[in-house]
N, C-alpha and C positions, 0 to 999 in steps of 0.2 A: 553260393551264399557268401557274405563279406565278410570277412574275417576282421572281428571289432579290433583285437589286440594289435593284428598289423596297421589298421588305421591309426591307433591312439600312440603304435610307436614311430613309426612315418609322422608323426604331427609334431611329436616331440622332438624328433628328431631335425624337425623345418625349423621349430624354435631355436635349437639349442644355432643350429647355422646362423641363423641372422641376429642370435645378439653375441657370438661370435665376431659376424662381420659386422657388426656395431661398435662394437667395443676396440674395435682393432687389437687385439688379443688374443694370442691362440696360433692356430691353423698354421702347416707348413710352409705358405708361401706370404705370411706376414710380415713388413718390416718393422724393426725397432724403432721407437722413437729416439730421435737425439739431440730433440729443440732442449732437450729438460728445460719444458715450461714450468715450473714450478708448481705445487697439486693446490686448488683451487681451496680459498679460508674453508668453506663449509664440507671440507673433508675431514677437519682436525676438530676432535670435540664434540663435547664440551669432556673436556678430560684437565685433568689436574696437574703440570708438569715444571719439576725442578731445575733450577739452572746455576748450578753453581759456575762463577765466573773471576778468574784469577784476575789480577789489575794488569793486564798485557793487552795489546793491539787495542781495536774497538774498543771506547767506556762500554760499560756495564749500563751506563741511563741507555746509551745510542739501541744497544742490540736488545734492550726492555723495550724499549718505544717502537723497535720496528717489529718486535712480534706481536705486541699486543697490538700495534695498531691496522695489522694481517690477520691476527687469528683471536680476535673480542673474544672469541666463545671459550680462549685457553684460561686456565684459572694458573697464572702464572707468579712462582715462587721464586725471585733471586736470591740467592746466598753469595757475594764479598766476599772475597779474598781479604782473611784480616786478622788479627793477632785474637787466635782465641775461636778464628771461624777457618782456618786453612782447611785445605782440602781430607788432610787427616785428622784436622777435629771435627770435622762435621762427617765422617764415614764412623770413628766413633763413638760418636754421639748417636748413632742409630740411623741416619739419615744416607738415601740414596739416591743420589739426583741423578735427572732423566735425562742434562745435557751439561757438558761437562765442558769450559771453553780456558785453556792452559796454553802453557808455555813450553816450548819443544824442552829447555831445562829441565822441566818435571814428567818427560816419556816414561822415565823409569820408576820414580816415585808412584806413579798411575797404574803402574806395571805391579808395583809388586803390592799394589793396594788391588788391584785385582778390578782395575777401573774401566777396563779397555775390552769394547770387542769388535769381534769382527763384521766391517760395516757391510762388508760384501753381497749378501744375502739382500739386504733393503738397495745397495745400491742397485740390483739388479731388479728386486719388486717393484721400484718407483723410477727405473731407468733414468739413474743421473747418469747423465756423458761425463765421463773423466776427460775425455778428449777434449773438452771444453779447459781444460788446465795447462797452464803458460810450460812448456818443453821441459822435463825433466821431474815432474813435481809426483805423479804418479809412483816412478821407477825408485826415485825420494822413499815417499810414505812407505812403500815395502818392503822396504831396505829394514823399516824400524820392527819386520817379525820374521823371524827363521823360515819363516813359510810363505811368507810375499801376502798375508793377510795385509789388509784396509782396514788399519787401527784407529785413524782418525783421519776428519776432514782441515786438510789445514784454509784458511779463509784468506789471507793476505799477506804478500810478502814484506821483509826487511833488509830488499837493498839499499847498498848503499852508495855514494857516489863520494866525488872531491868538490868542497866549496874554496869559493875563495874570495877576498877581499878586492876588489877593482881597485879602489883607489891607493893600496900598497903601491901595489905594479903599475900603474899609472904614473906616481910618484919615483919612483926605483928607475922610471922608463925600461923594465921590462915586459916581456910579450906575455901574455896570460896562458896561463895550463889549456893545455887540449886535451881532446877526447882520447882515448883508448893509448893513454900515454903508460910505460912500463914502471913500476918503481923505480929501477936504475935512471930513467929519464926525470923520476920527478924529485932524486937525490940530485941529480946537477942543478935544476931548477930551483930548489931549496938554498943551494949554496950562491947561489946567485941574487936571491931574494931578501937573506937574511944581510940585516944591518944595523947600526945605527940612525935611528933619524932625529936630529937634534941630541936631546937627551935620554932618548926613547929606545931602549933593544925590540927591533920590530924581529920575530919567530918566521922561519921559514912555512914548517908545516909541522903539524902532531897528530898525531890520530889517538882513539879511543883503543886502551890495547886489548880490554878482555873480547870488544867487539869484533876485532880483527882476527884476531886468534882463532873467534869461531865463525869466521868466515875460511879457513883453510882453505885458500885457493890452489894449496899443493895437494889438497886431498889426504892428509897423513894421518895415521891413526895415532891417538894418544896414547892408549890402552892397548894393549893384546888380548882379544876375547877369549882366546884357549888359555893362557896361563893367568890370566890377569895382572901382569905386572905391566909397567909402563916403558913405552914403546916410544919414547921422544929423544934417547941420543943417539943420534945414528947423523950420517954424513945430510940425511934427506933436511932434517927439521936443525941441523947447524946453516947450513946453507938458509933456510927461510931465517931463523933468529939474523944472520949476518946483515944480509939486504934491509930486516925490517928495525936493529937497532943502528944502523950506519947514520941515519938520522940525524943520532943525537953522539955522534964523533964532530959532526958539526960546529965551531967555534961562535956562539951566539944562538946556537939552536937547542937551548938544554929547553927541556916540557918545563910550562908552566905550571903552577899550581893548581890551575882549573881551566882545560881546553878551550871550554863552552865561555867562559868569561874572559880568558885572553881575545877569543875571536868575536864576540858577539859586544859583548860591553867595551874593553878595553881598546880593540882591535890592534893590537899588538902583535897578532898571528894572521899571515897571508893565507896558509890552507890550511884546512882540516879535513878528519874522514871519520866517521864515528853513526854516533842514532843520530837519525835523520829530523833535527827541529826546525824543517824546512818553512812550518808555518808561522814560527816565533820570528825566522828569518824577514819573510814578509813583510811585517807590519812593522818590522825593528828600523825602515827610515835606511839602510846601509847598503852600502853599493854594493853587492855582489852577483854572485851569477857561480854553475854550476859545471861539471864534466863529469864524465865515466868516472866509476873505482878503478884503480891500476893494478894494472897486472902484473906477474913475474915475465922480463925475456926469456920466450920461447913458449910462454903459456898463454898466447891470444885468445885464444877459446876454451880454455879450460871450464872458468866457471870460477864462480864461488858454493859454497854448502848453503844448502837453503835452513833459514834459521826462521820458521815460518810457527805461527800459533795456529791454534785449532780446537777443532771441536771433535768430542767424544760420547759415546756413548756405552754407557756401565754395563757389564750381562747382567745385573740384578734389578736393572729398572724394566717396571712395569707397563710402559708404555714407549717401546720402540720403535712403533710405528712414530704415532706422534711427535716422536722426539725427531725423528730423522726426516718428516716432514717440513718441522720447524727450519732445521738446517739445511735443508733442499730450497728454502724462500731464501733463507740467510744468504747462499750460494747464488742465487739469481742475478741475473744481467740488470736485473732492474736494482738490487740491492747493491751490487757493485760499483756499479753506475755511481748513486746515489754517496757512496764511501768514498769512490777515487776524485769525485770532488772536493772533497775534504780533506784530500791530501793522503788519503791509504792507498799503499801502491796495491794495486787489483793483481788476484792470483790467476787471474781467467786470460788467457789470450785476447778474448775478443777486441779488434780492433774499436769498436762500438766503444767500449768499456774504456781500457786505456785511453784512447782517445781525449776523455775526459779531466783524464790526470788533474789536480791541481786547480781546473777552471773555475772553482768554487773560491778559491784564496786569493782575495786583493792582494797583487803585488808581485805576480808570479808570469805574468803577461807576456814578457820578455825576456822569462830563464830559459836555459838549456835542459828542463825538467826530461826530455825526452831521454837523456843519460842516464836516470834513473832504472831505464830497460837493455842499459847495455850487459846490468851487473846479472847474468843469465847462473841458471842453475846447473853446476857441477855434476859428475856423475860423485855419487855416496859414498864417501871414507866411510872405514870399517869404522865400525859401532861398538862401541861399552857401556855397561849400564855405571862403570866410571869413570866416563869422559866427564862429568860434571865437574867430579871431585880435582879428575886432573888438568881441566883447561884454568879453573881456578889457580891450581899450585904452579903451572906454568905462570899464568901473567903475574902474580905474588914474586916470582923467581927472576922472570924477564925484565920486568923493573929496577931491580936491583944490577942488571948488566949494561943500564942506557949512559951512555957517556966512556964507556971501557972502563966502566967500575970495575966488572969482573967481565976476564974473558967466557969467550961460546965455552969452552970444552968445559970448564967449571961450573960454569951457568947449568948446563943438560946433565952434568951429572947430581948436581942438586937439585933439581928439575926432578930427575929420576930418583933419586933416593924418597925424596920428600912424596913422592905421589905413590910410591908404594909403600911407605910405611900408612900415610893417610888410607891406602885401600884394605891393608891389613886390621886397621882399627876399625874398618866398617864392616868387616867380614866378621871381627867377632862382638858386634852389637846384636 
């Protein structure tokens, strides 16, 4: 006699096998995907999902237009960054948005808004490859939890590089800045550069200092995370103050009143290093061309700290899948693509992608844009939730020592008093 029950679970059982092996899902000998294709529009929706978007990296119009124009079916809400709508007046105000896209500045502020979680779980349901992310960027983001959680996806990097003017140097009949050149090399170059021409004090180089500052290419912590006091006078961070205000002991090299307009409108300054308005550069008509960031001697391969935006997702929002759908297209070779022509430097390795760099901006044809990939991601100085507070009170302090105003040793201990008593006032808000 047949036994119906073994028939009905032998048939179930044939099923459950072939949309297993359909699915590619499941079963011991299956591999991972790790194209992360991006999950196809008619996965997402019709669901309702919030974005609040701080004014950093990608506009706020770019990354509207490339979701609605992937997922029609999303009913999509942006919320500006904007006096009256910040991140903490809109959480309470009652509002929980479902994708969150910020400035590494505000880690902490997310943090203790209770904004952040851990992506881990979704990265692993919808198998995004992290290995798809340019060396160091991973080891980075878990650096930002005690636990090595995936707090956020960062989308694209902020390095930075050295521009410079051609026809200074041309005129000077000096040789132009090269690649992977040390500070110490680009202080003699400076003193060599700077002049009079005619009437004119033409500037060696300046850079941007809160930018630099949080590029720590020494790696040094501001803060101490067990006492929380500040961690900036010491022989490590006199030594970088030294190299970085030697600059301006320079006779004819004091900063101008505004970097970006000494070099761009005025061109009174042969280099600069700062945020990257590479594209303003462009179309500005002016001779220039580009090289590596400079390093400390002895520090070739160090890195700089990655000072990269990102996107978040809140544990209170109600649609996580959704939401992390959206930023696995946002993250795609196709969307990257599409950015690093416009001049965002791409977070992703792929040669495909960089490749790209740039090609979208008249004008760029013949730079050394590929120097832009020299400026590589550092292994992660120790982390404070008031490094904020103190990379601020440092450049407020540092400024005040350019010229040998004040010497380093008085410099860093106002440095240090100033950022500890600022950490004390926040400790009892």
């Amino acid at each position: 006699m047949i036994d119906k029950k073994k028939i009905a679970c032998a048939s179930i059982s044939a099923m459950l096998v072939l949309m297993i092996g359909c699915s590619g899902k499941g079963g011991p000998g299956s591999q991972p995907e790790t194209d992360n294709k991006p999950p196809a529009a008619d996965i997402v929706g019709p669901v309702s999902l919030t974005l609040f978007k701080e004014d950093t990296g990608v506009s706020a119009e770019t990354v509207e237009q490339l979701i609605r124009k992937k997922f029609p079916q999303v009913d999509l809400k942006v919320i500006k960054s904007a006096k009256g709508t910040m991140i903490e007046d809109v959480v309470s105000g009652g509002v929980v948005p479902d994708i969150i896209s910020h400035s590494l500045g505000g880690l902490w502020k997310l943090k203790d808004l209770q904004l952040l979680s851990d992506l881990t779980p979704l990265i692993k349901t919808y198998k995004f490859d992290l290995n798809r992310f340019t060396d160091g960027v991973v080891d980075v983001v878990k650096s930002y939890s005690d636990n090595g959680q995936f707090l956020v996806m960062p989308f694209e990097l902020n390095n930075n590089a050295l521009f410079y003017n051609k026809d200074i140097f041309d005129r000077a009949g000096v040789g132009y800045p090269k690649d992977d050149m040390t500070w110490e090399e680009l202080y003699d170059l400076t003193k060599r550069i700077v002049r009079t021409d005619g009437n004119v004090q033409i500037h060696g180089f300046h850079y941007n200092f809160l930018n630099v500052i949080y590029k720590n290419q020494l790696a040094l912590p501001f803060v101490d995370s067990k006492t929380n006091k500040a961690a900036v006078n010491n022989e490590q961070w006199a030594q970088w103050v030294k190299v970085m205000t030697s600059f301006y002991t320079i006779p004819g090299n004091q900063p101008p009143v505004d970097e970006k307009t000494a070099f761009m409108k005025n061109q009174t300054l042969a280099m600069r290093t700062g945020p990257n308005y590479m594209t303003e550069l462009a179309a500005s008509g002016m001779n220039w061309d580009v090289v590596s960031f400079p390093h400390f001697a002895g520090k070739e391969r160090a890195g700089t700290q990655m000072n990269a935006p990102y996107y978040a997702i809140p544990p209170a929002s109600k649609n996580k899948d959704a939401a992390f759908q959206v930023i696995s297209y946002l993250m795609s070779d196709e969307v990257a693509i599409e950015l690093a022509r416009q001049g965002r430097i791409p977070i992703l390795k792929s040669e495909a992608v960089r490749s790209e760099f740039g090609k979208g901006i008249t004008g760029l044809e013949k730079k050394n844009i590929a120097a832009f990939f020299k400026d590589t991601i550092a292994k992660p100085a120790p982390l404070s939730k008031y490094d904020g507070t103190a990379k601020s009170t440092f450049n407020s302090v540092l400024i005040t020592m350019l010229g040998g105003q004040k010497d380093i040793n008085t410099g860093l201990r106002e440095m240090e008093d100033q950022i500890n008593k600022q950490i004390e006032q926040e400790q009892r808000r």
